[in-house]
C-alpha positions as CSV (number, residue, x, y, z in Angstrom):
1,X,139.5,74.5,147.3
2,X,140.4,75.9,143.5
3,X,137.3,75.2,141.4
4,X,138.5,73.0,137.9
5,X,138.9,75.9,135.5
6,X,136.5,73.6,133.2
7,X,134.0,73.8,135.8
8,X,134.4,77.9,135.3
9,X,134.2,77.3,131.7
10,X,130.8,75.2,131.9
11,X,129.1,78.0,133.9
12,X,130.5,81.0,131.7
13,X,129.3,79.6,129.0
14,X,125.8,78.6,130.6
15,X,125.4,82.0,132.2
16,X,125.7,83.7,129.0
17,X,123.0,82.0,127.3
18,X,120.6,81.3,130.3
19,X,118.5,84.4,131.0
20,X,115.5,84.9,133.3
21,X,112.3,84.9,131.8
22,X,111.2,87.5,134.0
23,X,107.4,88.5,133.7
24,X,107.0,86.4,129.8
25,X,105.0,83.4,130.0
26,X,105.9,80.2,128.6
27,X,103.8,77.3,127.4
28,X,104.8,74.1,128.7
29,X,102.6,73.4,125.5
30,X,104.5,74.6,122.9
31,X,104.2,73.5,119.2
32,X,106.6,72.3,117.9
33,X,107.8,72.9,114.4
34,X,104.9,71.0,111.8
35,X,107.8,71.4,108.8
36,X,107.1,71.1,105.2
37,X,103.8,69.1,104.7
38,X,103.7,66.0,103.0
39,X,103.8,66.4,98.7
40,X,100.4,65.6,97.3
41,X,100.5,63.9,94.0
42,X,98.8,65.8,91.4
43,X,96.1,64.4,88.8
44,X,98.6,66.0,86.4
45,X,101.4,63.9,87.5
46,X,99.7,60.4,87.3
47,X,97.9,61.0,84.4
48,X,99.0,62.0,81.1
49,X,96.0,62.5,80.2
50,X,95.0,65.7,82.8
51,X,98.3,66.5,81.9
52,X,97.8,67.5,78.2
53,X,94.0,68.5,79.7
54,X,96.1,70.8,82.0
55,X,98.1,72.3,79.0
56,X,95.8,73.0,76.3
57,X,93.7,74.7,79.2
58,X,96.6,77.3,79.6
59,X,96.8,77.8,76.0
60,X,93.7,78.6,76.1
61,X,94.2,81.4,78.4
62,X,96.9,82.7,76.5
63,X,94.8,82.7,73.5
64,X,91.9,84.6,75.4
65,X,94.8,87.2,76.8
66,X,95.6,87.3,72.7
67,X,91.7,87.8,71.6
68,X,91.2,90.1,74.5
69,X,94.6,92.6,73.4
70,X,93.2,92.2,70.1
71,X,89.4,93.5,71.1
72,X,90.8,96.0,72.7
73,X,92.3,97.4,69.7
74,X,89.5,97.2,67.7
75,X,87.0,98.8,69.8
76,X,89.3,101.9,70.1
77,X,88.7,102.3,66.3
78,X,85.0,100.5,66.4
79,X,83.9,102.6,69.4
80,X,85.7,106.6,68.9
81,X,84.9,109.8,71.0
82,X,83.6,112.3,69.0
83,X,84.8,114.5,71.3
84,X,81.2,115.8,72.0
85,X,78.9,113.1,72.8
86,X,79.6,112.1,76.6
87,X,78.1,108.7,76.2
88,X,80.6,108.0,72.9
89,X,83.3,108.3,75.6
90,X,81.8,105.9,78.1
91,X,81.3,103.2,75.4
92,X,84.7,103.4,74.3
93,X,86.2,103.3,77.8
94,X,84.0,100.3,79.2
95,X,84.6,98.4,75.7
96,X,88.4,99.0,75.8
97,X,88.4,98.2,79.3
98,X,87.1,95.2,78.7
99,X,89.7,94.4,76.3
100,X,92.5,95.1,78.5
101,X,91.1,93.1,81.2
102,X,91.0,90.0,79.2
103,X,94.5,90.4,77.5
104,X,95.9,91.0,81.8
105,X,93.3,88.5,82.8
106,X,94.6,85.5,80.3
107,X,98.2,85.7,81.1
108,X,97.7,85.9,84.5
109,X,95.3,82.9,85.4
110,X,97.3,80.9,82.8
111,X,100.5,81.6,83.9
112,X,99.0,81.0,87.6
113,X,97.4,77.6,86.2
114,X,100.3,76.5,84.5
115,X,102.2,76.7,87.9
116,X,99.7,75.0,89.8
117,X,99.0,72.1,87.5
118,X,102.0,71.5,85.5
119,X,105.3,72.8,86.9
120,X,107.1,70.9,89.9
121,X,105.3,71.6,93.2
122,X,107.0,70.3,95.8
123,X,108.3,72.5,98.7
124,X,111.6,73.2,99.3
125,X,113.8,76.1,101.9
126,X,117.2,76.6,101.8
127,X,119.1,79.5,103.5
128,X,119.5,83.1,101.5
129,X,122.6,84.3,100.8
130,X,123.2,88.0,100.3
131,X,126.8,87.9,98.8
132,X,127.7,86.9,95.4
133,X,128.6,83.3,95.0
134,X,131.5,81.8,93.9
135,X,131.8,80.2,90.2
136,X,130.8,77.4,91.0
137,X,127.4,78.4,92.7
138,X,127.0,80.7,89.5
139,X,127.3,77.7,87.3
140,X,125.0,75.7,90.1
141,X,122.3,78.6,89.4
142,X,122.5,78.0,85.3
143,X,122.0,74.6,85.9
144,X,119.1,75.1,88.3
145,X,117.5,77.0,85.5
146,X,118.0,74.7,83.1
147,X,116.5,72.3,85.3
148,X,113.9,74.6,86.0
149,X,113.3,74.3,81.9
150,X,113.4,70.9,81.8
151,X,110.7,70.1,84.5
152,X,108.5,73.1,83.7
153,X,108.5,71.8,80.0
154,X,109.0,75.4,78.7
155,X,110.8,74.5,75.8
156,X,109.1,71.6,75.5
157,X,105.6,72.3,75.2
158,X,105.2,73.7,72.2
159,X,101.9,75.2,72.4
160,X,102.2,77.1,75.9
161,X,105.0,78.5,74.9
162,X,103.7,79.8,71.3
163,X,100.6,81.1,73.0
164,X,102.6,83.1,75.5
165,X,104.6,84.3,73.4
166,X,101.7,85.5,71.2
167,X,99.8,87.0,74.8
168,X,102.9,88.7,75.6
169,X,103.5,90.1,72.1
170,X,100.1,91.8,71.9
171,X,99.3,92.7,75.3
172,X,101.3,95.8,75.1
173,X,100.2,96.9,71.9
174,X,96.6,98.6,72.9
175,X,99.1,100.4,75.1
176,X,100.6,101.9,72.3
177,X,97.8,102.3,69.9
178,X,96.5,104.3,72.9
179,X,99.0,107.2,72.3
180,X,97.5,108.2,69.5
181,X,95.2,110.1,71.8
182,X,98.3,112.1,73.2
183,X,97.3,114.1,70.1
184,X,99.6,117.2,68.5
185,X,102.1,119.4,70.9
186,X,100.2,121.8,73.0
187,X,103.1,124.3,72.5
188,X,102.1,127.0,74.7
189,X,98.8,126.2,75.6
190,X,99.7,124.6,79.2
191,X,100.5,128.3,80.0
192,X,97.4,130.6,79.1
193,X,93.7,130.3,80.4
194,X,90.5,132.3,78.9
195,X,91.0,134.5,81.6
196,X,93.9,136.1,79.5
197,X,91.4,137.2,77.0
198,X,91.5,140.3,80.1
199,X,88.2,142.2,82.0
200,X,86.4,139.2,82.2
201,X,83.8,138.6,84.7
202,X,83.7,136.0,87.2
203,X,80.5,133.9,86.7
204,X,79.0,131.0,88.6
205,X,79.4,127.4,87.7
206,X,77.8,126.0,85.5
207,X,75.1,128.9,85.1
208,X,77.0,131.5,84.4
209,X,75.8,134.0,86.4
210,X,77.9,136.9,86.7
211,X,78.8,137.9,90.6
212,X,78.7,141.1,92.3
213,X,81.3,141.8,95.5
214,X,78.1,142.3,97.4
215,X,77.3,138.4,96.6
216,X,80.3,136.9,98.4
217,X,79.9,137.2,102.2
218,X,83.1,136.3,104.5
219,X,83.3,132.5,104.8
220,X,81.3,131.9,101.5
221,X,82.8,129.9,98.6
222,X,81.7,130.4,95.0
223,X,82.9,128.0,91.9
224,X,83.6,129.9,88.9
225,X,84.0,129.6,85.6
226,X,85.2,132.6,83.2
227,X,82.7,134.6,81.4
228,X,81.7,133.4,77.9
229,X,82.9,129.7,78.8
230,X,79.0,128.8,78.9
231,X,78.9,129.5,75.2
232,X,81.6,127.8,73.6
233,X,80.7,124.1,72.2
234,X,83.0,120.9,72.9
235,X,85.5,120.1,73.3
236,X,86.8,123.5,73.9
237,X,83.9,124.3,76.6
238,X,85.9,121.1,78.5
239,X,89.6,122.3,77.8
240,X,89.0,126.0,78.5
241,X,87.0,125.1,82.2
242,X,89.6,122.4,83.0
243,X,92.1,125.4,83.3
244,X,89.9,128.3,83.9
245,X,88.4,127.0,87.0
246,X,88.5,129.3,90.0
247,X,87.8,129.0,93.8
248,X,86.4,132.1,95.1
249,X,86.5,132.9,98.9
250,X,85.7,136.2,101.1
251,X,87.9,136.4,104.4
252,X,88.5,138.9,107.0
253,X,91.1,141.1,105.3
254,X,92.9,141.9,108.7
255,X,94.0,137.7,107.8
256,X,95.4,137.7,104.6
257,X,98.9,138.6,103.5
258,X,99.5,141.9,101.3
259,X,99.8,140.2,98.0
260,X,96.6,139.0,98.7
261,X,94.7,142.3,99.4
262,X,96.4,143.9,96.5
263,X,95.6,140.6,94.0
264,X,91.6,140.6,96.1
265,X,88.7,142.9,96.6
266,X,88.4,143.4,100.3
267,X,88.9,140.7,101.3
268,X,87.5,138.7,98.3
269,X,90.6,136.3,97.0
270,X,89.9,134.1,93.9
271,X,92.8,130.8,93.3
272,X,92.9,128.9,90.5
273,X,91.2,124.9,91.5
274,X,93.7,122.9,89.6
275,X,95.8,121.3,91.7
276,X,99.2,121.9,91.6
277,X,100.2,118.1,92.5
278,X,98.3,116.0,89.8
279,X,95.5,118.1,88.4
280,X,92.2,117.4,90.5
281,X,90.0,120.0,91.8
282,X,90.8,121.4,94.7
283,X,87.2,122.2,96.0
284,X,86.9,121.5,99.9
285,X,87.3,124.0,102.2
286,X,87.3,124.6,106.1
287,X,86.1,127.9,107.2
288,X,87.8,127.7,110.4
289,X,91.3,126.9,109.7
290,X,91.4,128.5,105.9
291,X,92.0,125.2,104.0
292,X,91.5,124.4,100.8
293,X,91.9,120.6,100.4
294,X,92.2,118.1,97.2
295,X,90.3,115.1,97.3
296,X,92.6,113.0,95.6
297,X,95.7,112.9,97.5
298,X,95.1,115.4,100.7
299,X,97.1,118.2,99.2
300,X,96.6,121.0,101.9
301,X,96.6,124.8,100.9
302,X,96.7,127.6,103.5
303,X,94.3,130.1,102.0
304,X,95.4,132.5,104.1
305,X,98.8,132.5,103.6
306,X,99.0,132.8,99.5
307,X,97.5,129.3,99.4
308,X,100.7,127.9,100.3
309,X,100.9,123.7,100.8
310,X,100.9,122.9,104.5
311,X,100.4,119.1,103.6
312,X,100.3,116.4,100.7
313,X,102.2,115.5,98.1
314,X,101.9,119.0,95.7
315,X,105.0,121.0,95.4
316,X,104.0,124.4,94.5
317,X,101.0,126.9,95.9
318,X,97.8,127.6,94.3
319,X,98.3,130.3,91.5
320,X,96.2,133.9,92.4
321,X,93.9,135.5,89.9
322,X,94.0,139.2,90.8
323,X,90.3,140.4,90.6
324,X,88.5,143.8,90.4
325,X,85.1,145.3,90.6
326,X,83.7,147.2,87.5
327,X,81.4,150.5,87.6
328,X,78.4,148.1,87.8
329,X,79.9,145.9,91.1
330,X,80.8,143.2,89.1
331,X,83.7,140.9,90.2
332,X,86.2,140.9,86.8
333,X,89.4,139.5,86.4
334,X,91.7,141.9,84.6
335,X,94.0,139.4,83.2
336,X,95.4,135.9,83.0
337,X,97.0,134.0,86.0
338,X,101.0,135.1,86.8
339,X,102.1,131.3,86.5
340,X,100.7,128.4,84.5
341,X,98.1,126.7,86.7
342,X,97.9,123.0,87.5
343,X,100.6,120.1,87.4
344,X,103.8,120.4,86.0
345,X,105.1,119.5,82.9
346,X,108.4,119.2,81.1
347,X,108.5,122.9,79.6
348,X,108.2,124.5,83.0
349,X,110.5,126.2,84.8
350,X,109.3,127.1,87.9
């Protein structure tokens, strides 16, 4: 007999939704959906009292956010580097900090508080929709935020709102006071190191002891500094070693590449330590696979292979120092680096 093609329909249309579960396990158990808890009325919305406690404690965090923008800008003039005294840099940085912190701190809590205490807090879900919405749901969404206005009391509460305004107008301005200490162009500074000053020798750091070829045995790592970089006072002694810095290694020669045994001493290659992602010191290295690594952010350099990056976020290889030996065995650099070392910045080309 013909089955009732409404019959067929049934069990298509059960079929296509009624799978087996196979090996999944399922709780006869299972929660069911709790939905939105219940609204708890607020101290803030029975009492007009907390209420106005509620505001003027959120003022009150704006106008620490506005004392703490304003500290801030006073101790970077009460509290100056000297630019040789370490610990007149520490006092200005923890001072300032502090500063900053409160200006970030205030808005934050009081925005946070004013949401918690005084805006509407009952919980609502309604579906997302990705396309735009008709005129109608535009003018919906102007209304919603007028709403939004209304209940939150922006415009109402006189006193929040000034306070904001004042924490918002001041916070950014240590910010720009700080810029100050950007300082005058460095023109072509970025580009030349003391070891351009030429037939320099390559000394330990911080001693400055000079080193002999015969020091540096295959596998050893020396930190060096130019010669004469002891000497000089600060801030130059700072400037000069934050571009001068050198990485000095002694490999088999038989592993290098050409460049490197012409730019080397038998073996003995010397790289510049400023990394060429962000400006850290490159300073770890592993014997075994020839790796210079940065600390920072795990830029890898094959040493062996022109320092090239094998890993990490820098974009360009280590520049070479080509070194020599003098009459008395001393390691000497005969001039500056090929390339600017370190990051990059706007006036380079390669």
């Amino acid at each position: 007999m013909a089955k009732d093609p409404k019959d067929l329909a049934v069990v298509e249309a059960h079929d296509e939704h009624d799978y087996e579960t196979g090996l999944a396990v399922i709780a006869a158990d299972k929660l069911a959906d709790p939905g939105i808890e219940p609204h708890r009325v607020r101290m803030t919305d029975k009492s007009v009292k907390h209420e106005k406690a509620a505001a003027r404690q959120v003022a009150l965090m704006f106008f620490v956010s506005i004392l703490g923008s304003a500290f801030a800008i006073w101790a970077y003039y009460a509290f100056p580097f000297d630019g040789v005294n370490a610990n007149s840099l520490r006092i200005n940085t923890v001072f300032l900090g502090l500063g900053i912190t409160l200006g970030l701190f205030g808005i934050g809590v009081g925005a946070v508080h004013w949401a918690k205490t005084l805006m509407p807090d009952a919980e609502v879900s309604e579906e997302r929709h990705l396309t735009r919405g008709t005129e109608d749901v535009r003018a919906a969404a102007v209304e919603i935020i007028r709403l939004a206005d209304q209940e939150s009391g922006f415009s109402r509460r006189k006193l929040i709102r000034r306070t904001l305004y004042g924490a918002l107008a001041l916070f950014p301005i240590p910010a720009i006071v700080l810029f100050s200490d950007l300082g005058p162009s460095p023109k072509d500074s970025l580009r030349h190191t003391m070891w351009g000053k030429g037939k320099l020798r390559l000394t330990r750091d911080p001693d400055g002891t000079p080193i002999k070829a015969s020091d540096v045995q295959i596998g050893s790592v020396f930190h060096v500094i130019p010669e004469g970089l002891v000497d000089l006072e600060a801030p130059d002694l700072l400037n000069e070693k934050a571009k001068a810095a050198v990485l000095l290694v002694r490999l088999d020669p038989s592993e290098i590449t050409q460049k490197q045994r012409d730019w080397g001493y038998d073996g003995i290659v010397a790289y510049s330590k400023i990394c060429t992602h962000v400006g850290c010191p490159v300073a770890l290295y592993e014997q075994h696979t020839h790796h210079l690594l940065c600390p920072c952010h795990q830029s890898t350099f094959d040493l062996a292979n022109d320092c090239a990056v094998v890993f990490g976020p820098a974009s360009r290889p280590l520049p070479q120092l080509k070194i020599e030996v003098d009459a008395e065995g001393y390691l000497v650099a005969p001039g500056d680096f090929a390339e600017p070392v370190g990051p990059s910045f706007w006036e380079r080309k390669a």
